[in-house]
Short mmCIF file of the C-alpha atoms (twelve columns), coordinates in Angstrom:
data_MODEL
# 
_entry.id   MODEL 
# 
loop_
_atom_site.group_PDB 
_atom_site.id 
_atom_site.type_symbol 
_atom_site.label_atom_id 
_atom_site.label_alt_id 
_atom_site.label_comp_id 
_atom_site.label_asym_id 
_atom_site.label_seq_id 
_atom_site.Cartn_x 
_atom_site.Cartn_y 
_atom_site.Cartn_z 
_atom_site.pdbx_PDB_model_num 
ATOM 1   C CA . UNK A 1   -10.831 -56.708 -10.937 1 
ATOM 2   C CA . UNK A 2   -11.703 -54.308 -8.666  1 
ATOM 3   C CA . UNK A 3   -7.926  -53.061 -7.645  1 
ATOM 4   C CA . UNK A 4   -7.723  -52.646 -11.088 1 
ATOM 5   C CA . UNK A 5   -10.572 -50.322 -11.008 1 
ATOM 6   C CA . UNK A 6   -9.952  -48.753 -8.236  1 
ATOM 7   C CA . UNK A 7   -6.681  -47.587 -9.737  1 
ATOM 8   C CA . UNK A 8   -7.704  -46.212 -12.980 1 
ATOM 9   C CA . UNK A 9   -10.227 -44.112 -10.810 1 
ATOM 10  C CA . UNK A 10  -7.434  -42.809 -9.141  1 
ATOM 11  C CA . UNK A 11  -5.309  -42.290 -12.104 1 
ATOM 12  C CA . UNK A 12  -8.471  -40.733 -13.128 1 
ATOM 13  C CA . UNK A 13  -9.237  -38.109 -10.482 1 
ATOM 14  C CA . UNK A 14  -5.533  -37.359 -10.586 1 
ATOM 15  C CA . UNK A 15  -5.634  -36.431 -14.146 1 
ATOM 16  C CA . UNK A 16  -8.743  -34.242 -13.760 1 
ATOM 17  C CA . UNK A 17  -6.628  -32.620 -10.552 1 
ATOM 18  C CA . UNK A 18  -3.626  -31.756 -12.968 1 
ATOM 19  C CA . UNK A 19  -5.874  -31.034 -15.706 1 
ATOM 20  C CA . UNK A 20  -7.251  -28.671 -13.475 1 
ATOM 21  C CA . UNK A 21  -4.243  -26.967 -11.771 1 
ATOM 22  C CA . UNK A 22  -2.853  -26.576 -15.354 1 
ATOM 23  C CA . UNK A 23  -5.760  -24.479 -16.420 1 
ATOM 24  C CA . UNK A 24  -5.942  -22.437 -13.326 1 
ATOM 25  C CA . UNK A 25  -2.345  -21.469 -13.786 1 
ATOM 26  C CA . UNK A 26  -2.521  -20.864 -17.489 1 
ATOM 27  C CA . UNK A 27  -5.702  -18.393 -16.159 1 
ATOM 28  C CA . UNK A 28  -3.738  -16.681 -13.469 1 
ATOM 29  C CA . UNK A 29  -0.736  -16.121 -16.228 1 
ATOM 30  C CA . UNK A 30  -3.230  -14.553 -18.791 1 
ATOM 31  C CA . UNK A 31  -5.748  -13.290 -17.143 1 
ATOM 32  C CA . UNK A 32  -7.395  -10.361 -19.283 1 
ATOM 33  C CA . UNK A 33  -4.683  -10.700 -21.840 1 
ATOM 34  C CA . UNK A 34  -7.186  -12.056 -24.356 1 
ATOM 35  C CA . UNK A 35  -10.167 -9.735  -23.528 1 
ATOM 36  C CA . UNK A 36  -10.521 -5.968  -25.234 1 
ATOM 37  C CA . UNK A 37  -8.456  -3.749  -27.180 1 
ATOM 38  C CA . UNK A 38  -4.043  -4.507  -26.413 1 
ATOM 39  C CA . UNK A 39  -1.479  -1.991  -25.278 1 
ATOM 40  C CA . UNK A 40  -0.486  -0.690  -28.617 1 
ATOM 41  C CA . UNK A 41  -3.886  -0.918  -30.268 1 
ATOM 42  C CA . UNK A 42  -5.585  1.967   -31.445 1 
ATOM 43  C CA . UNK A 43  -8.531  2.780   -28.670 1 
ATOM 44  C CA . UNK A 44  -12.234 1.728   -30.260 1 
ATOM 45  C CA . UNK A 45  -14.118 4.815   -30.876 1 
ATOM 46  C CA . UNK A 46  -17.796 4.881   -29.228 1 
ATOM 47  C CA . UNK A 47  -20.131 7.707   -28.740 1 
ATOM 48  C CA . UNK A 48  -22.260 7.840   -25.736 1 
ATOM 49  C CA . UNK A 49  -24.441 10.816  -24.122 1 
ATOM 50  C CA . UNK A 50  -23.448 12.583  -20.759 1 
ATOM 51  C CA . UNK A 51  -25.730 14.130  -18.227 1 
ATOM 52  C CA . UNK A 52  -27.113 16.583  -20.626 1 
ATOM 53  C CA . UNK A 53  -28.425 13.891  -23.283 1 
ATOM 54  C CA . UNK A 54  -25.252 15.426  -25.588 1 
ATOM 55  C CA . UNK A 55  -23.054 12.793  -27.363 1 
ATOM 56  C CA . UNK A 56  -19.826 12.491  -26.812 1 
ATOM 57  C CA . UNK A 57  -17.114 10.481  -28.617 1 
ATOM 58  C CA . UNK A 58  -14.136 9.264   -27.506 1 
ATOM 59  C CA . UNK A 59  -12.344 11.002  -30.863 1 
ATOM 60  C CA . UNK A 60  -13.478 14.503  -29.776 1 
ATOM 61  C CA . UNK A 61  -10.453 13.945  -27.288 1 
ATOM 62  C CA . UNK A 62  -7.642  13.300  -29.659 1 
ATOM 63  C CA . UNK A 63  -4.861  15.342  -28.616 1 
ATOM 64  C CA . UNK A 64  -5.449  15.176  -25.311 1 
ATOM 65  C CA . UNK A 65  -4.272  12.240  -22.922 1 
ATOM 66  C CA . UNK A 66  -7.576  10.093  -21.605 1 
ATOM 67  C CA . UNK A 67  -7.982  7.766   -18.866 1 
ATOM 68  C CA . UNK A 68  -10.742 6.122   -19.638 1 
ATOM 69  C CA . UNK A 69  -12.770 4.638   -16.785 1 
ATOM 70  C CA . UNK A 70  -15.380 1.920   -16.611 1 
ATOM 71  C CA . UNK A 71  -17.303 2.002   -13.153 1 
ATOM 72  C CA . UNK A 72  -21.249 1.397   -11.997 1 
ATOM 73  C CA . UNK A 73  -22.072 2.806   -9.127  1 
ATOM 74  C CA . UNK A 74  -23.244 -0.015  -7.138  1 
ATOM 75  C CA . UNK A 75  -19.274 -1.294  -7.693  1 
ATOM 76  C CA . UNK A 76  -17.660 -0.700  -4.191  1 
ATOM 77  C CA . UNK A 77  -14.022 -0.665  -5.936  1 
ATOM 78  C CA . UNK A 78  -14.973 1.786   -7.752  1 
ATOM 79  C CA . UNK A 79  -16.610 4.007   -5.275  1 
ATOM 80  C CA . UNK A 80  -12.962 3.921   -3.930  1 
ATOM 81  C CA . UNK A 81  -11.041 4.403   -6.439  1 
ATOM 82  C CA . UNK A 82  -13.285 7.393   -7.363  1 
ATOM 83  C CA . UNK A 83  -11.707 10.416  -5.089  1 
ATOM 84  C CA . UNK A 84  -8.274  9.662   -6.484  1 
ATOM 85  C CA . UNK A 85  -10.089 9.808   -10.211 1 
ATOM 86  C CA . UNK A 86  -10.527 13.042  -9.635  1 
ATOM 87  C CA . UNK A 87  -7.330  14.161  -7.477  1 
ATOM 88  C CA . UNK A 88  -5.516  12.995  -11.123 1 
ATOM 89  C CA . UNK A 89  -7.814  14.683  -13.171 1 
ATOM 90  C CA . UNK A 90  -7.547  17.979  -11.154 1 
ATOM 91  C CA . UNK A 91  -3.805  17.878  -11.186 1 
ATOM 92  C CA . UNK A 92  -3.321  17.339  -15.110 1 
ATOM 93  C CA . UNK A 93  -6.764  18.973  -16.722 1 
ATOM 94  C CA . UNK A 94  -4.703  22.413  -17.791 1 
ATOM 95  C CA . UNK A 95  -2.363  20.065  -19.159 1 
ATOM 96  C CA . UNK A 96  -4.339  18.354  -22.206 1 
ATOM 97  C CA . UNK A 97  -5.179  15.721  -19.957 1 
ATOM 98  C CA . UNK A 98  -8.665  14.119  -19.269 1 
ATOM 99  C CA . UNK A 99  -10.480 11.371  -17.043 1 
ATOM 100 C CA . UNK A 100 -13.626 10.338  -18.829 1 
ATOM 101 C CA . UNK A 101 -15.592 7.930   -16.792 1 
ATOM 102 C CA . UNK A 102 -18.206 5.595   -18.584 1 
ATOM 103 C CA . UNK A 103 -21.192 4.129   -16.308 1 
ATOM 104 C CA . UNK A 104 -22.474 0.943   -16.699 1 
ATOM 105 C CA . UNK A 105 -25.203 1.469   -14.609 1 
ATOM 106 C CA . UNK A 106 -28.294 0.335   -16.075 1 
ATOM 107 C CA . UNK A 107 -30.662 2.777   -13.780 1 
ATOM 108 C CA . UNK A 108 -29.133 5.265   -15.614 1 
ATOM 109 C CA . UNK A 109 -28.627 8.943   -14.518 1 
ATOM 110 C CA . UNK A 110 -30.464 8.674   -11.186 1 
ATOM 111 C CA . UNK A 111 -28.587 6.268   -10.021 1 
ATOM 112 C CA . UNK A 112 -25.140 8.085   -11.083 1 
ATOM 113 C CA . UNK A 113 -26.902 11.219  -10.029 1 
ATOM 114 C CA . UNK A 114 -27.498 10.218  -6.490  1 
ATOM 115 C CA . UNK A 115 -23.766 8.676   -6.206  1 
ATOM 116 C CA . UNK A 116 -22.045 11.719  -7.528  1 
ATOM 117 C CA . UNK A 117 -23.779 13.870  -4.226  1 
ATOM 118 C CA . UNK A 118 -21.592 12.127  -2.195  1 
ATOM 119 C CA . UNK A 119 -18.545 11.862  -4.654  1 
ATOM 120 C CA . UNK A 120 -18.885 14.617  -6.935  1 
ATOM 121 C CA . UNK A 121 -16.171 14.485  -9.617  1 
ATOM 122 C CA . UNK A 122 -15.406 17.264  -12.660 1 
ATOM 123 C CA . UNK A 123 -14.399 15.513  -14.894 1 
ATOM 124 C CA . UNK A 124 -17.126 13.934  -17.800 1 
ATOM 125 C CA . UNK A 125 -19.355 10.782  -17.001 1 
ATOM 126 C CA . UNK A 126 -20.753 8.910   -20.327 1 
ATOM 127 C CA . UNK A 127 -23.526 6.656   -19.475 1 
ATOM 128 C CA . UNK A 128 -23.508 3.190   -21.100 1 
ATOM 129 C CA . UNK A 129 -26.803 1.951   -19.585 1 
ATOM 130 C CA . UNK A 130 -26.701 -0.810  -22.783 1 
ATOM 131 C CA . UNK A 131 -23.000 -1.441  -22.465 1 
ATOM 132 C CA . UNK A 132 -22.454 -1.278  -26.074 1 
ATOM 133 C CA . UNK A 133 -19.461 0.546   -25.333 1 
ATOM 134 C CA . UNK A 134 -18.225 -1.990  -22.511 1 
ATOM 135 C CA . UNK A 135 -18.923 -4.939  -25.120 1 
ATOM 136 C CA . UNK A 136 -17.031 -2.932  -27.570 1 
ATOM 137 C CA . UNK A 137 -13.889 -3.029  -24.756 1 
ATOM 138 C CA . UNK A 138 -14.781 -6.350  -23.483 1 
ATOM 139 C CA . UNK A 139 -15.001 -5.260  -19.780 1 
ATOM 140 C CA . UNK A 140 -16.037 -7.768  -17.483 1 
ATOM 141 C CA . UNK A 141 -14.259 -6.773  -14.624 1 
ATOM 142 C CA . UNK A 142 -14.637 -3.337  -13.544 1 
ATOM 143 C CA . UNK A 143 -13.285 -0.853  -12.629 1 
ATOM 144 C CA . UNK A 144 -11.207 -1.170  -15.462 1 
ATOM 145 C CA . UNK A 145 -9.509  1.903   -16.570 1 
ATOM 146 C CA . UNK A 146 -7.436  2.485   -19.962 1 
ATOM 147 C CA . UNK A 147 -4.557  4.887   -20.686 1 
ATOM 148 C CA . UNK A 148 -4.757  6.293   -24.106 1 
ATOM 149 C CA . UNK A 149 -2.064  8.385   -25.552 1 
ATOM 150 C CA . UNK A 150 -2.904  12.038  -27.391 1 
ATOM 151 C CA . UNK A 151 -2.851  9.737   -30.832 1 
ATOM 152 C CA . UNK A 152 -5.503  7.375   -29.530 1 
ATOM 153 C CA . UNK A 153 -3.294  4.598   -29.133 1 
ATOM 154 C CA . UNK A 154 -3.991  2.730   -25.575 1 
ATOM 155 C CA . UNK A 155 -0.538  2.416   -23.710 1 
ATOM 156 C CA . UNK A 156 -1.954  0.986   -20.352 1 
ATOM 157 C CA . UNK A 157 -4.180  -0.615  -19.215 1 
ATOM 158 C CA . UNK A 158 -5.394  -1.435  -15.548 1 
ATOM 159 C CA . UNK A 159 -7.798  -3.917  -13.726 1 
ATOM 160 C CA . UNK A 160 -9.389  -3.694  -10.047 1 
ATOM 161 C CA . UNK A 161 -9.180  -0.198  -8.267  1 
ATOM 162 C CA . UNK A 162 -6.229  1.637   -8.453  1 
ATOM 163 C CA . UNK A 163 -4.925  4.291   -5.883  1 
ATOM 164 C CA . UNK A 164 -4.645  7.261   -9.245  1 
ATOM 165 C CA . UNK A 165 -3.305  10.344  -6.423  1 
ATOM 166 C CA . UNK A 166 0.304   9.023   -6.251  1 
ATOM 167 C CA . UNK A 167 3.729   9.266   -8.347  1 
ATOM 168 C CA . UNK A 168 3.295   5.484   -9.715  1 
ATOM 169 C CA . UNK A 169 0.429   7.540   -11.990 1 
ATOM 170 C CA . UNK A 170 1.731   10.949  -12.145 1 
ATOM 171 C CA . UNK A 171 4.783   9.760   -14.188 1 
ATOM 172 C CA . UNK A 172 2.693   7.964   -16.625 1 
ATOM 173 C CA . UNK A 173 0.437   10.647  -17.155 1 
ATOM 174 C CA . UNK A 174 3.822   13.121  -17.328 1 
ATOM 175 C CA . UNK A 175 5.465   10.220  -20.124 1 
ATOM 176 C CA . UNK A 176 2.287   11.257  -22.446 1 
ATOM 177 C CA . UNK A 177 1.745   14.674  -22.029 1 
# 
């Protein structure tokens, strides 16, 4: 009785082993496939204020190119990535081409405030203390950064901190301009 037992607890754990290597794969393979907006999709319009309490939509910038960034400050990815954020934007703004960078920080200004004296950037911040606008996207990873054509169709998308000062980005900013 209790070699029987014994095996259909093993047959058991095994199952729950497979069961679980299974899932993990099927994870790894799809991982942020089935969260926010697709490559292809038209890019969710949201309005959201900037440093000056003005309100800003994402529509305002149809015909230009946006990378649209979602960063806190207290993320050390995207403290990073943040320098080469703003080498891109620098290289491409005369060009119809914009970075727009959407806090999540939920101190709000004087948080972003204080973190943009050591990294100050040009080009807009939105703050989305709420993150009605990163519920809208379905970020839960960030930074996470989407490339949206002058139509305001996204046609990239990217997860974790990128490296944005290099040729890998400068041709797919140059494919939409």
């Amino acid at each position: 009785m209790f070699k029987s037992e014994g095996m259909k607890g093993r047959w058991f754990i095994l199952f729950l082993i497979a069961l679980a290597a299974v899932s993990g794969i099927y994870f790894l393979l799809h991982q942020g496939s089935g969260s926010g907006p697709k490559i292809g999709d038209p890019a969710p319009d949201f309005s959201l204020s900037d440093r000056r309490g003005q309100s800003t939509t994402l529509s305002e910038f149809r015909g230009k190119v946006v990378l649209l960034n979602f960063w806190a400050t207290w993320c050390g990815p995207c403290q990073h990535e943040m320098p080469s954020l703003e080498a891109l934007y620098e290289r491409y703004r005369e060009k119809n081409f914009v970075v727009l960078g959407v806090s999540l920080d939920e101190e709000g200004w004087v948080a972003i405030d204080a973190f943009l004296k050591q990294v100050p950037v040009q080009f807009p911040i939105l703050l989305d203390s709420v993150q009605k606008t990163s519920e809208l996207y379905q970020v839960y990873r960030i930074p996470e950064t989407y490339l949206i054509d002058a139509q305001g169709k996204i046609v990239d998308k990217f997860v974790g901190p990128q490296d944005y000062d290099q040729d890998l980005f400068y041709k797919k900013i140059e494919r939409f301009l």
